[in-house]
N, C-alpha and C positions, 0 to 999 in steps of 0.2 A: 575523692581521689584526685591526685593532683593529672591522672592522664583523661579525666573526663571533666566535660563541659559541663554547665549547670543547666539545669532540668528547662527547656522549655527555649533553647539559643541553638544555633546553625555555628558552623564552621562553613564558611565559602569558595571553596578550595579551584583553584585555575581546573579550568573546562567547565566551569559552572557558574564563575563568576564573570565570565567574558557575556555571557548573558545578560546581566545586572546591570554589565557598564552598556552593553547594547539598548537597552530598557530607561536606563539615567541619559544616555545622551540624547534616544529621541523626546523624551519627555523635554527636554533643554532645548530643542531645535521647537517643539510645536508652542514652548512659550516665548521664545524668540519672535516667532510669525504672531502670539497672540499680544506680544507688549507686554511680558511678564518682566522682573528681574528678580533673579536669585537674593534670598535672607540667610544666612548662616546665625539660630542661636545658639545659646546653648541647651548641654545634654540633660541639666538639672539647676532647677527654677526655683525660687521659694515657695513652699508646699501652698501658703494661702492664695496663690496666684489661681491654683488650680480650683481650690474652691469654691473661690467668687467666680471665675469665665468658665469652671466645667460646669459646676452646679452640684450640692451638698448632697439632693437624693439618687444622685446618679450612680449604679454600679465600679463607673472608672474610681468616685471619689471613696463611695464605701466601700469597698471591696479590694480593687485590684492596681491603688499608686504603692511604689516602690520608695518609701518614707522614712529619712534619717533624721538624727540630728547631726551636727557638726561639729566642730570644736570649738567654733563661737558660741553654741546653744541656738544656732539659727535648727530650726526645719527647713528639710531640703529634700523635695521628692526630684525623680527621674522621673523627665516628661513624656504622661502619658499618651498625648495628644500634642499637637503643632500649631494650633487655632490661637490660644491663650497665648503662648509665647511669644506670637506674630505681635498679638495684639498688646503686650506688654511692648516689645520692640519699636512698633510702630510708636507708640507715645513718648516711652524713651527717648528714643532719637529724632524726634520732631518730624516727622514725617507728615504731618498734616502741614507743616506748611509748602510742601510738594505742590505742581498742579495734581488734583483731584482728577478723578480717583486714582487711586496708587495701587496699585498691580503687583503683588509677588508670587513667589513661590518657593517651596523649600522640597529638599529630598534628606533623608535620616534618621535612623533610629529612635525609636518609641518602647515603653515598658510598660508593661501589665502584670501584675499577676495574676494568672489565670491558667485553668486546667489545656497544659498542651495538649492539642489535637491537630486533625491534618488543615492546614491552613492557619492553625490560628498560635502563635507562640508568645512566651514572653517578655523577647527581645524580638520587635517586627519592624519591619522599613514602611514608610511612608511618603508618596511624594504626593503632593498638597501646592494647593492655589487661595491664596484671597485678594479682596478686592475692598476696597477701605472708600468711603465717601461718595455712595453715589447709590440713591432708592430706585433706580430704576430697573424694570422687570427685564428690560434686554440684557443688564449684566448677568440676573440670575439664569438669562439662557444661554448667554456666551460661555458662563465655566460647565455648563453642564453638556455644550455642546463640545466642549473644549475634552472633556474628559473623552466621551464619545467619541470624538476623532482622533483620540489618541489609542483607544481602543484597536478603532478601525486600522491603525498603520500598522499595531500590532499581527492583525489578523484575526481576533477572537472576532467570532461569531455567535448564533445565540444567547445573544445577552437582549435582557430587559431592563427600562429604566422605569423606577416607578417614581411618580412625583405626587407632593401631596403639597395641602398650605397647611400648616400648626396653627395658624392664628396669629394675635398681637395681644398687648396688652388694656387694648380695647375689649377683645372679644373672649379674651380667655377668660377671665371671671363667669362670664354666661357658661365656658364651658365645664369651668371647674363646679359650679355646683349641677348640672348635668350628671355630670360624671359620678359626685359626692352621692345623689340622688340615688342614682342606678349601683352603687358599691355598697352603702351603707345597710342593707339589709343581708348583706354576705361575708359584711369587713371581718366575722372570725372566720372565713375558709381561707382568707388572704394570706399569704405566705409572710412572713414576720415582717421582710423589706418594705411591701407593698399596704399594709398596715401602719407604717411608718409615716411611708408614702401621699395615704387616703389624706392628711390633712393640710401636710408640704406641699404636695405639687402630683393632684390623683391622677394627671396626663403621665405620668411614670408608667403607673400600673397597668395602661395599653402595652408598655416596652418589655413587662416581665416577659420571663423563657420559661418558668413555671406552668406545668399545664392544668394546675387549679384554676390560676388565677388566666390565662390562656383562655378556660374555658369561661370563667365568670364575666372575662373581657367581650365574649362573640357579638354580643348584642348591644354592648355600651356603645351610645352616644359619640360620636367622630367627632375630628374637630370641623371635618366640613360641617357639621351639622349645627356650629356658633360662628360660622364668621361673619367679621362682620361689613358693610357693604367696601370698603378700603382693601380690605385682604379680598374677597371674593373678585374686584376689578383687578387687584393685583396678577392675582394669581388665572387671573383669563388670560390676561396682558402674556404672561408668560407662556401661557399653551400655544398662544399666537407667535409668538417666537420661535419656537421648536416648532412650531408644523412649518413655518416659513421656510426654514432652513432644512427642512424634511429628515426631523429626529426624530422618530416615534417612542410611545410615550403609555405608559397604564397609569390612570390615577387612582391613589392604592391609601383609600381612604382613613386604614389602619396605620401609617404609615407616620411614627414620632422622631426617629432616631434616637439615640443613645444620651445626650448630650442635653442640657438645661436650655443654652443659651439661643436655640433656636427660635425663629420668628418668623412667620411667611411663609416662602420655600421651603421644601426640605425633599428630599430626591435620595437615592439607591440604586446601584446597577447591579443586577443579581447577574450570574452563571450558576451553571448546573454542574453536578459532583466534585464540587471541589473539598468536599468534610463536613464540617464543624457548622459552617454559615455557608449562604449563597453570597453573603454582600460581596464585590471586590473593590467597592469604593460608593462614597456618597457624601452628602454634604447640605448645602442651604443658608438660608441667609440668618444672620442676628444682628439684626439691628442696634439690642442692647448689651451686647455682651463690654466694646468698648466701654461706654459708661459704668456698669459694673465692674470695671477693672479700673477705674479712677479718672477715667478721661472725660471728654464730652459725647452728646450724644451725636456721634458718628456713626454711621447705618456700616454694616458688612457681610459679606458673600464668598464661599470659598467651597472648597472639596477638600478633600483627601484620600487616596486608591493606597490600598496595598500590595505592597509591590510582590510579594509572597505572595499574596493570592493568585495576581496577575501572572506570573510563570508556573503556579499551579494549573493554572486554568489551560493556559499555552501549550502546558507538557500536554495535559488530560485530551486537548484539539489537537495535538499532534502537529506545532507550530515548531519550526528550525530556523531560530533566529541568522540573519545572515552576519556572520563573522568569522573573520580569520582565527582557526587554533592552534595555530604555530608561527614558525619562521618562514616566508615565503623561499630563503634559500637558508641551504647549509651547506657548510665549506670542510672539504675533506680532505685528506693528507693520502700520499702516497709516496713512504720512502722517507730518508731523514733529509734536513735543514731547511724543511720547509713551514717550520710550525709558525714560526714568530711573523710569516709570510702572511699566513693562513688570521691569524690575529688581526694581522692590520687590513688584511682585505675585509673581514667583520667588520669593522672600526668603520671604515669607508664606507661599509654598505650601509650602516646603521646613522650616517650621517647624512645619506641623500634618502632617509628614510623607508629604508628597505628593511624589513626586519629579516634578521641574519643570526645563524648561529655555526659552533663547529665545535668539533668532539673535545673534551679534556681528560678521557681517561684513556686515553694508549691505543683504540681498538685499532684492530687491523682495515684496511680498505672496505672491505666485504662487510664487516661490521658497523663499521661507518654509515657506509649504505642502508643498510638495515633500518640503524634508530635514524635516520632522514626519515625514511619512510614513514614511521613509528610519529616523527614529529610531526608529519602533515606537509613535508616541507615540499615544493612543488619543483622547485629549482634545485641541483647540486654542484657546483663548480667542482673537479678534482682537482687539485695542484699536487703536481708529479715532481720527481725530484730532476728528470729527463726534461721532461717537457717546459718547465719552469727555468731551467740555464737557456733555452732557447727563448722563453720571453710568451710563452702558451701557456692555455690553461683549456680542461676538458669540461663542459656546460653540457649536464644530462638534464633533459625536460621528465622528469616524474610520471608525469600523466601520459605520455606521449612513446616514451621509450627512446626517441632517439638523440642522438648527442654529436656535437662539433666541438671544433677547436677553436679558441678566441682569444687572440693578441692580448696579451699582461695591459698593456696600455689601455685600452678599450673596454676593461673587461667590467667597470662599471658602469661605465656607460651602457653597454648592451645587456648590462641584466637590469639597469631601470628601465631602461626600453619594452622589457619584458613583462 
């Protein structure tokens, strides 16, 4: 139907979206203080971009990219993720020859297909951080502490971060046959995916949602259980960072994420009742994920939160973002020749940034009044048809109840004042 949306998308309709922008500018403001700057790519990438930096047995790649072709005959997915783009970006436009390390961060829609539920949709917002050139363990605690504090200015409370290290390409081979080891006397109760899985890349099969394979997972082999002595110092190096800064922390030894290109790190900050998932963001490092997209080998570190989740979680805490939902004045008519008055007193207010509104459809004074009220608005100037040949105008305070007379001349001035 052309009056309804597609299955699994928001419409974001004012008094709800003033939220969002509240949400996007502090995230803007704490990478400011962190030495971020904004990337803008694009909405849809060349699909193989996605396969070499997401990874071939990952659910994003089988299951839920939103995959066309064009009218060149290129493939062309909508990006599911932000990590690969960056990191195609990053090489495009020469950004390694920046000083190191290079800092970004992006805010904008992402596509999945995947079964809507609460929290999780298949059109979602994402604002995301990386960090390009530089192996050290205090980066992978500065984005993780970065998220963290972004949290905190939010307000959410009870959340957990769990951190885990995936390994390298050092130690994952000890891990993968581990894992082969411990699977291979089960591989038919395996779910078709994770069967697939067992020879590609059996650290998948920890990530299944499946509670066969959930259950056949309980006692498999972790990857703490092959690192090797590089990741293990690594990933000390990091605890000692977050205790420094006094982040607390579960090391949550099941703990893969979603995603191929992970190495090291890898982290998740749950809340409670929010649906479908507790995650509302997480991330870690890959070292190789640049190289696997055609570059060199450039180490990388990053997050991404959902912003859905994150005012899910706000509403469910009972969190009232601080912003304005109207016009702080509205300007009212009473009597004729005063409309075109009333206009340009708008115009004025809205130039010394005052946000300012006034009535277009005819009401009478009293109705006026009314929808001010209705708009939140906390100021109302009347301009009278009397009062106004004398060079007066009447300033009712909203909250307050009471009301004076203020000289036409002054009378911007005294409601910035205000």
């Amino acid at each position: 139907m052309l009056t309804t949306r597609p299955r699994g998308t928001n419409d974001i309709l004012p008094g709800e979206v003033e939220k969002w922008q509240y949400l996007e500018e502090l995230a803007r403001q704490v990478c400011r203080e962190y030495g971020y700057g904004e990337l803008r790519t694009p909405i849809f990438e060349h699909t193989e971009l996605f396969h070499r930096g997401v990874g071939e047995t990952t659910d994003v790649v089988e299951k839920e990219m939103y995959t066309f072709t064009d009218r060149g005959e290129r493939s062309i997915t909508l990006r599911p993720e932000a990590t690969a783009a960056t990191v195609r970006a990053y090489l495009e436009n020469k950004l390694s020859s920046l000083p190191q390390p290079v800092k970004l961060f992006y805010i904008g829609p992402m596509f999945r297909y995947d079964r809507p539920q609460a929290g999780r949709f298949r059109q979602f917002h994402q604002f995301g951080v990386e960090v390009f050139g530089t192996h050290s363990p205090a980066i992978d605690a500065e984005v993780i502490a970065m998220a963290m504090d972004i949290y905190k200015r939010i307000g959410l409370t009870d959340l957990e971060l769990h951190i885990n290290s995936v390994g390298c390409p050092e130690c994952r081979p000890l891990l993968r046959e581990k894992l082969q080891e411990h699977f291979r006397p089960h591989l038919e109760e395996l779910c078709s995916n994770c069967q697939g899985r067992f020879e590609r890349n059996p650290l998948r099969i920890l990530d299944c949602k499946g509670e066969k394979c959930q259950e056949l997972g309980r006692n498999a082999p972790t990857t703490l259980d092959a690192l090797c002595p590089g990741c293990q110092s690594h990933f000390n190096e990091v605890k000692l960072n977050l205790e420094a800064v006094g982040v607390p922390y579960i090391v949550n030894n099941r703990l893969v994420r979603g995603l191929d290109y992970y190495t090291h790190t890898a982290f998740e900050i749950m809340a409670k009742d929010i649906g479908a998932q507790s995650s509302i963001g997480g991330g870690g490092r890959y070292n190789g994920l640049i190289e696997a997209c055609g570059g060199p080998a450039i180490p990388g570190v990053g997050f991404a939160l959902g912003l859905e989740r994150i005012l899910l979680t706000a509403e469910r805490q009972g969190i009232d973002f601080p912003f304005s939902r109207g016009p702080e004045v509205f300007v009212a008519t009473a009597g004729t020749g005063v409309e075109i008055q009333s206009f340009k007193l708008i115009q004025e207010l809205r130039q010394r940034s005052v946000p300012a509104e006034k009535d277009y459809l005819g009401r009478s004074l009293k109705a006026q009044m009314k929808y001010a009220a209705k708009l939140g608005a906390r100021w109302v100037v009347i301009l009278g048809e009397e009062e106004y040949a004398k060079g007066l105008a009447a300033v009712r305070d909203m909250k307050l109840g009471d009301q004076q007379e203020v000289a036409l001349a002054e009378l911007v001035e005294y409601i910035k004042s205000k």
